[in-house]
C-alpha angles and dihedrals in degrees: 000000000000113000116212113224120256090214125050118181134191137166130224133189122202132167126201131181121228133190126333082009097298114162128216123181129200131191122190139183121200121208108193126192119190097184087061099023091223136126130215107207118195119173147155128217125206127210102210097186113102082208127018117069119228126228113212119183107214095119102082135232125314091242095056090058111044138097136098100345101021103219115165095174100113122078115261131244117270125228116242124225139170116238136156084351110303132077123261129217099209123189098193143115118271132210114295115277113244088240092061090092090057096028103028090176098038096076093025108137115234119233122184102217110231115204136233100284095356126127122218109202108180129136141199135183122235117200122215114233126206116031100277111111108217112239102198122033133182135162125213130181130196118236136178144182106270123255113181084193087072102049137061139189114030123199123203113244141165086246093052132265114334116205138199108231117245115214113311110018085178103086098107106355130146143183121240113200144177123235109269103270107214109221097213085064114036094218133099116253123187 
């Protein structure tokens, strides 16, 4: 009798280039359990500019994060959408919450600035939830060139500085994804 394994992993390496030519570079292993439908995702960004930092929003939304003792060190939880078929972990600010006007932080996205030729490694695990098992996954996170003119409050972590967005965070923003990883699989397919 042949066991499948619980646990399937693959890496992935992907470049984009942000504003004024600046090159970031991610690579990214996925380690999927079915018996428990849920993916570790490790990774490592690369900030390619000699000189410009990089903002990359994988950190959440203030709200999401205050409270007593305000931390904002762990990665924050991706939204999950359906898109071509296959379901994406996506690391990104969303629209502005109708409460920013009365509570501006409250809803302020949180961005680690990566500086010019530095590398941030850092993971989380998403579970699935329902019985559905996905069959395509990706995870994309939005980045940026850094503006210190945009963003407030930083705060010192072993990750870098981390900083509350300040108004529209899309100016220049992208999106860096993996390839979609088929479950099935186990491997990444563009």
């Amino acid at each position: 009798m042949n066991a499948q394994p619980d646990t399937t992993t693959a890496a992935a390496d992907t470049r984009l280039r942000v504003q004024d030519g600046q090159e970031v570079s991610l690579h990214a292993e996925f380690h999927y359990s079915a018996d428990a439908n849920t993916v570790l995702v490790r990774y490592r960004l690369r900030n390619g500019s000699a000189d410009r930092a990089l903002a990359v929003f994988d950190r959440g939304v203030y709200g999401e994060r205050a409270g007593a003792v305000f931390n904002p060190g762990p990665v924050g939880a991706p939204r999950v959408e359906q898109q071509d078929g296959g379901t994406v972990l996506l690391h990104a600010p969303g629209a502005a919450a109708a409460t920013a006007s009365a509570d501006p932080l409250g809803s302020a996205p949180l961005a680690v600035e990566l500086k010019p030729g530095a590398e941030l490694s850092d993971q989380f695990v998403h579970r699935f939830t329902g019985t559905d098992a996905p069959k395509r996954l990706r995870w994309c996170v939005a980045v940026a060139a850094f503006d210190e003119k945009q963003y407030r409050n930083p705060v010192k972590t072993d990750h870098g500085p981390i900083w509350t967005a300040t108004g529209d965070t899309s100016a220049g923003r992208q999106l860096l994804c993996t390839p979609w990883y088929d479950v099935g699989t186990a491997r990444f397919v563009e």
